[in-house]
N, C-alpha and C positions, 0 to 999 in steps of 0.2 A: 571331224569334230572341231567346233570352233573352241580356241585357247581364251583364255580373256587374259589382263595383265599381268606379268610374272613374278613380277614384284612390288608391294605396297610404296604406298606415296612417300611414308620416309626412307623405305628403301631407295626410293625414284632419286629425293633429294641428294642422300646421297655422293652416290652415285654419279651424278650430274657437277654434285661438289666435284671431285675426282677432276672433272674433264674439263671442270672452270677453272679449277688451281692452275695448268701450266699455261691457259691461255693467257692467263694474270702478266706469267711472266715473258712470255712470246710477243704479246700484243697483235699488234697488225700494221706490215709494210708497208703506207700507202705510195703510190706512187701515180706515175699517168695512165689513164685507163686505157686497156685493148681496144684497138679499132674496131671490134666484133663489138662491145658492147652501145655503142652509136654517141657515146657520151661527148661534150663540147671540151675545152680546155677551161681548167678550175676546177673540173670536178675529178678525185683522187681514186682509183681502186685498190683494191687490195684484197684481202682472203684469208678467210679464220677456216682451222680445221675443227672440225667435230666429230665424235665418236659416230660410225653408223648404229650403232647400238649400245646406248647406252648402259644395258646388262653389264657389257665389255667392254669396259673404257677404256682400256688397252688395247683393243684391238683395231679393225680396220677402221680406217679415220676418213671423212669425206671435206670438200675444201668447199666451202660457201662464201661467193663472190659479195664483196661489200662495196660502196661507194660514200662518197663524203665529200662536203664543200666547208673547209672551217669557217668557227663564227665569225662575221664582220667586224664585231670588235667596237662599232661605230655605229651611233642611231642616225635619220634622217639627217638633223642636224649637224651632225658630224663631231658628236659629244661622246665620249669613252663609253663605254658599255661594258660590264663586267661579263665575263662567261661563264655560261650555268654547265655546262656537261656538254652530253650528244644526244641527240634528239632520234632518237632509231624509230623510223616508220614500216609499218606492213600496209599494204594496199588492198588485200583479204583476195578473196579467190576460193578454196586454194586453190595454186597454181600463177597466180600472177606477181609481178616481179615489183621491188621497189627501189632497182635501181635507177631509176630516174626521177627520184625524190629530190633529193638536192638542190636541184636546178627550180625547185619551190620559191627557193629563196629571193628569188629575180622577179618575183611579184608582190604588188603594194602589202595585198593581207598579207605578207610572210614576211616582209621586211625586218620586223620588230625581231619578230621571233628569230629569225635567220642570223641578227645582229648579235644573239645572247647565246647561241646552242650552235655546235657542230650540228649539220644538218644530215643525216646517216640512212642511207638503203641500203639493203642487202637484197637476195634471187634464195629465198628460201630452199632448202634442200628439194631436190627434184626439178627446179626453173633454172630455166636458162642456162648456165654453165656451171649451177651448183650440184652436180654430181644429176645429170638430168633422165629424167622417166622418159621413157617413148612405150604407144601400146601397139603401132601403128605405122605404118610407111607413112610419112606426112602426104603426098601425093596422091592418097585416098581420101585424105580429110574433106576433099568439096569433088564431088562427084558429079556436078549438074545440077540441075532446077530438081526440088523435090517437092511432095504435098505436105499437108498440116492439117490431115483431119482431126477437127474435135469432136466427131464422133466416130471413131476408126470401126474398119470392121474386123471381122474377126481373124480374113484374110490378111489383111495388113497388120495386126499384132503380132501374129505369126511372121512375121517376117520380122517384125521388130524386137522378136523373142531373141529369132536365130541371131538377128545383128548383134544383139547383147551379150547370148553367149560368145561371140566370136570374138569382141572386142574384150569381155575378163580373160577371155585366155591368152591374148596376145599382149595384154598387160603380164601377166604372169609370164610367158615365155619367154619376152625380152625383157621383165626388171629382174628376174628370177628371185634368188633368197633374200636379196637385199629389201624386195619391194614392201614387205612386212614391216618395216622399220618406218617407212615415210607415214607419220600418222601427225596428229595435231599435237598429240604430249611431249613427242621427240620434237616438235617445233619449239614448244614451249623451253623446252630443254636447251635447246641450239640458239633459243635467244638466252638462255644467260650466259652461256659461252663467250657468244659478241657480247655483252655486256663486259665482262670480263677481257675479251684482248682489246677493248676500246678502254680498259683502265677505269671504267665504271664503279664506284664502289656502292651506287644503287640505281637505279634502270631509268629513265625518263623516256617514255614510250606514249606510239599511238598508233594503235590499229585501227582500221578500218572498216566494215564488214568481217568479214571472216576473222578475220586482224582482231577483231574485238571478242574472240572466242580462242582462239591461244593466248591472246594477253590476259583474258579473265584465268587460263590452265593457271597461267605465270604466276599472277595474283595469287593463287592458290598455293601454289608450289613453295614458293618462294615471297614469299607475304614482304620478309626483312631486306631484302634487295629494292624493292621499290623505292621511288622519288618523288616520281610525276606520274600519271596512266591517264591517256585520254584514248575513249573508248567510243568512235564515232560508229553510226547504222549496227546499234547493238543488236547482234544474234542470240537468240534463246539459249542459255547454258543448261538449260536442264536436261539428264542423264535419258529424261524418257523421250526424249525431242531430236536425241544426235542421231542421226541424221532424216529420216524416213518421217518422221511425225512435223522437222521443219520445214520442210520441203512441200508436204502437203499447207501449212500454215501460208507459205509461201505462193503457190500455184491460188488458191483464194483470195488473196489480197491483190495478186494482179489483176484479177478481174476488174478491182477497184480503182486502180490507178488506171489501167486502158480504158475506164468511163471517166478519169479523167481530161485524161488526153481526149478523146471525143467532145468535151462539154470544151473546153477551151477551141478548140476547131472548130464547132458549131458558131460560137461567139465571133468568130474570127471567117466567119463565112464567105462576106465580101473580099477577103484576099483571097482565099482558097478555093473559092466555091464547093465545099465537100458536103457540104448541109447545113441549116441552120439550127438542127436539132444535134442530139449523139448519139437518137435516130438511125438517121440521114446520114452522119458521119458514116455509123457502122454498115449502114447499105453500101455508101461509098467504096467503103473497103472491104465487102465480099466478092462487089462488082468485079474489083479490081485482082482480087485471089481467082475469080470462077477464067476470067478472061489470060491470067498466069499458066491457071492448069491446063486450058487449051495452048496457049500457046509463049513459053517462057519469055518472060525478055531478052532480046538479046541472046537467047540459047542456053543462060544463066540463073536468071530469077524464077524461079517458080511459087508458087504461096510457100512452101518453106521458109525461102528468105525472104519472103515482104512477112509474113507472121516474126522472122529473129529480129529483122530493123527496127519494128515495131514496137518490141520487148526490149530492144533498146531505149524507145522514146520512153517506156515505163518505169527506168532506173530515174533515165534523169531530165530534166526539164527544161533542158537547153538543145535536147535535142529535138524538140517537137516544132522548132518552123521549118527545121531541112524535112524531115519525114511529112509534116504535110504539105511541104510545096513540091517534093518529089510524087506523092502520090496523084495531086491535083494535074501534074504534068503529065504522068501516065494515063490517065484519065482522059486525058486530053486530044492526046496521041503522041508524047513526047516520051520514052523509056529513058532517055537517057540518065536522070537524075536518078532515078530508081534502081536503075543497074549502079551506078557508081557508090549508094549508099550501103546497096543489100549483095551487090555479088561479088564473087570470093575474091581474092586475094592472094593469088600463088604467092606471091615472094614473100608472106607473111605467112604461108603452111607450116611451117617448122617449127615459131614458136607458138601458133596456135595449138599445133598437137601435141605439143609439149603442155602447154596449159589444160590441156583436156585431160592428159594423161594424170598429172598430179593432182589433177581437182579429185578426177574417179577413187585415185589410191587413197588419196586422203580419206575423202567422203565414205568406200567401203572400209576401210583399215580401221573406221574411227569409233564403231558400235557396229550392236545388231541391225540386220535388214531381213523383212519377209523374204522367204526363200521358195515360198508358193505363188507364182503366179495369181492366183485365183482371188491371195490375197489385194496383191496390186490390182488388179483390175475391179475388184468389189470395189476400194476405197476412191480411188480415180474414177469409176463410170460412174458411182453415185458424186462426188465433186464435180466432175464436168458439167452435169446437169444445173448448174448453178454458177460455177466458175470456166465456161470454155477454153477461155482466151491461150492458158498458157500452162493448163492442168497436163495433157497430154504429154507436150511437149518435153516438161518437166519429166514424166515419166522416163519415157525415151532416153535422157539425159544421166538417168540414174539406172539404168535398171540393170547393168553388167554388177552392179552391189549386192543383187540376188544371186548370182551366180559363181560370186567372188570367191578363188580358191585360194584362201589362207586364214591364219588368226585374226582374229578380231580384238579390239583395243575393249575393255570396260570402261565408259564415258566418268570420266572424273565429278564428282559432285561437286562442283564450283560453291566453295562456301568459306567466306572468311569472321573471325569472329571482333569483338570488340579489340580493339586499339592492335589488331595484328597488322592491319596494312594503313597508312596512310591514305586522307582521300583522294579518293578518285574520280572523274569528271567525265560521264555517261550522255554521249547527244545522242539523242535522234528526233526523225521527224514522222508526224503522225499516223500520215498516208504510205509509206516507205511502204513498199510488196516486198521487196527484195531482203529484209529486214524487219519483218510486221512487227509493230510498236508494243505488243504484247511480250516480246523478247526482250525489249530493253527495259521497260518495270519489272522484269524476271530479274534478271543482272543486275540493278540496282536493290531487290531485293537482298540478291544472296551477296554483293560485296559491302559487307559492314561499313559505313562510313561513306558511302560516294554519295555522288550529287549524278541528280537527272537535270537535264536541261532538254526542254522540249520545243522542237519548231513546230506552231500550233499549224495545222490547217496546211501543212504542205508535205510533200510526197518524196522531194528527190534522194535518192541512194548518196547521202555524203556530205552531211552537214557544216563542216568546218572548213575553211577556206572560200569558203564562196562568197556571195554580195549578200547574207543577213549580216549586219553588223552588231548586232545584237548577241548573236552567237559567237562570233568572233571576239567579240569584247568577253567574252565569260573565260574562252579559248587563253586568249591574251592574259585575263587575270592571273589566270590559275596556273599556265608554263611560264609566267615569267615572275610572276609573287606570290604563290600559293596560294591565292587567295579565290576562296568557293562560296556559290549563296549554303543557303540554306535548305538542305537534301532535296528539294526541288525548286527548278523556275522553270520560266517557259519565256519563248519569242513569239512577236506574230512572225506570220509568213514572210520569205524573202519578196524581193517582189515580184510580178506574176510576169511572166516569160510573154515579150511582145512580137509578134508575125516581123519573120526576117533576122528579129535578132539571136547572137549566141553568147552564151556566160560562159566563161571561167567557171567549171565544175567541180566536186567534190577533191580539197585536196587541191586545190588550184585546176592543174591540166593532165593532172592523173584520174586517171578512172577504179575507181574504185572494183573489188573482183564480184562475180557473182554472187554469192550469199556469205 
């Protein structure tokens, strides 16, 4: 029997008060960061503890790793700059880490901002050395060249059943009781914590994707703590959406960006030779999947990973001249491009599995999920027929959430009312798959007072920080003088991503997480 939450949301509050009180007066040690963490000299770590369950604030306590470059103090010209607080980023996922946020600061778009704000990452509960999930021996995690059918048969569901179950249970058998606690509301939670040992006495925050669906919990929670909330690649907060109904919104909207990425390839014909149509592109690239299944690259790639590099180029937009100049080389008789973009990665197994592990926990811990097979595969075989590209695959990715053995979180109704939260500054961009734009007019709906800002006519996963300047300037207004249009504006598009070249992406050279 699934549990739903144990205690109401002024319980939650709190409660959570409880466990911000002493971090008030604790704060946070920073000092040189661990060799483990890979970070440069400048930038500071340190580690806030938090309740593992907030029920028990007293009781077992987990230590979540933070980093930090303080404000420069100084603009370009080398003129005094007053400092606004600390600037605390998530990178969304779940499961991805934001300790290498800081080092933001070392680029022109972030200069400004980097001058006025402590620049602040933390490794959210369950990443990287914040009290970390494992579901799995990392050393499984890349098993060889795999397929990608998008239209499986009945035999290979069946196998991707038993994968699923195998892989909830081995979440559950190494997180054991604790694994129940990692959900998005204890995120929410554990950021006002850090608020609190950073001596915050109200939040100036920006998430990211995922990032933008605990900060809307926080929103919620915690209305009177806020300062600043910038809420980039907003995901749907509605209760009937968490998680199983966004994911499917999600798997359809790639279809739309992967005819993207085709219609700009096609244009772009004469460098690549892939087609002049998106067509011809997508011939291109079954040619190239049929010719994988016979025979992997390299012993490594198989259509699995040319379909995930792929699903890469549909986050973001800088990634589309290496993915078609790799493909056009393969094509060709050249693998090599194509193995170095799409096959695995051992010395990177550890924190991949780590990131797969807490995305799952999250993503099942966070709501209901069908528990009927019959149901997945009704809702996915009628979507595929329409959306192939990255329907399936998505499945795959989630489906250990049907078989998930613990309680379930009841999804918060994200809803703030007149003058409870200051505004708030909601980007996204139109075409985004990963993010479908239907989710951020949701969240602009239900947080009272915010402001949408739209990048019209373009797709990439991570609007702030990159080459629209436009966006950037609203960014700038609003973290550095509160100052917001009028509940909506819109940019045109960044500009259009040219053969050969790569941008500086969402967040500067962070990547934003998967939803």
């Amino acid at each position: 029997m699934r549990a739903a939450v144990l205690y109401g949301t002024v319980g939650a509050v709190l409660l959570s008060g409880l466990a911000a009180a002493p971090a008030t007066e604790e704060g946070i040690r920073f000092g040189k960061c661990p060799v483990v963490e890979g970070l440069p000299d400048g930038v500071e770590c340190g580690k806030v503890e938090v309740p593992l369950d907030y029920a028990r604030p007293d009781g077992r306590r987990i230590s979540l790793t933070v980093s930090r470059i303080r404000a420069k103090g100084k603009n370009a010209q080398g003129r005094k700059v007053a400092r606004q607080g600390a600037l605390v980023f998530n990178p969304g996922g779940p499961g991805a880490s934001g300790m290498f946020f800081p080092l933001i600061g070392h680029l022109p778009e972030w200069k400004r901002i980097g001058a006025a704000y402590d620049l602040v990452g933390y490794a959210p509960r369950g990443v990287g050395r914040s009290a970390p999930l494992s579901c799995q021996d990392p050393k499984r995690l890349h098993r060889g060249p795999s397929p990608a059918p998008t239209h499986p048969s009945e035999a290979y569901k069946k196998k991707r059943i038993a994968q699923a179950k195998a892989y909830a249970r081995g979440c559950a058998e190494r997180g054991g009781s604790a694994l129940r606690h990692y959900h998005s509301l204890n995120n929410a939670r554990d950021l006002d914590v850090l608020r609190a040992a950073l001596g915050e006495p109200r939040l100036t925050f920006m998430g990211a994707s995922y990032g933008t669906y605990f900060g809307a919990l926080y929103a919620s929670l915690f209305p009177s703590h806020v300062r600043r909330m910038v809420l980039d690649s907003a995901v749907n907060p509605d209760p009937e959406q968490i998680w199983y109904r966004n994911n499917l919104d999600q798997s359809a909207a790639f279809e739309g960006r992967w005819a993207d990425f085709r219609t700009w390839a096609a244009k772009h014909h004469r460098v690549y030779g892939l087609g002049d149509t998106p067509e011809k592109v997508l011939r291109s690239y079954r040619r190239a999947a049929a010719r994988l299944a016979a025979k992997p690259a390299g012993g490594k790639v198989g259509p699995g990973q040319l379909q995930g590099a792929f699903l890469q180029a549909a986050y973001y937009d800088d990634y589309w001249p290496q993915r078609a100049l790799a493909l056009s080389a393969y094509l060709k008789g050249d693998p090599k491009p194509l193995v170095q973009i799409a096959g695995p990665y051992p010395e990177a197994a550890v924190e991949q599995e780590n990131a797969k592990a807490v995305y799952t926990a999250v993503e099942c811990n966070d709501g209901p999920w069908p528990t009927r097979w019959r149901d997945w595969d009704r809702d996915n075989t009628r979507l595929a027929r329409t959306a192939p590209f990255e329907t399936w695959d998505n499945v795959w990715t989630n489906l250990p959430c049907a078989y998930w053995d613990g309680p379930r979180q009841r999804p918060l109704d994200v809803r703030t009312g007149p003058g409870e939260l200051p505004p708030t500054l909601i980007l996204a961009a139109e075409r985004d798959a990963a993010a479908p734009y239907d989710g951020a007019i949701e969240l602009h709906r239900r947080l009272w007072g915010s402001v949408l800002v739209t990048e019209r006519d373009a797709g990439n996963h991570g609007v702030s920080g990159g080459p629209n300047k436009c966006v950037n300037g609203y960014v700038e207004a609003y973290l550095l003088e509160g100052r917001v249009p009028d509940r909506r504006a819109a940019c045109a598009p960044r500009p259009e991503q040219q053969p050969g070249a790569a941008r500086v992406g969402a967040a500067g050279t962070l990547r934003v997480g998967r939803g």
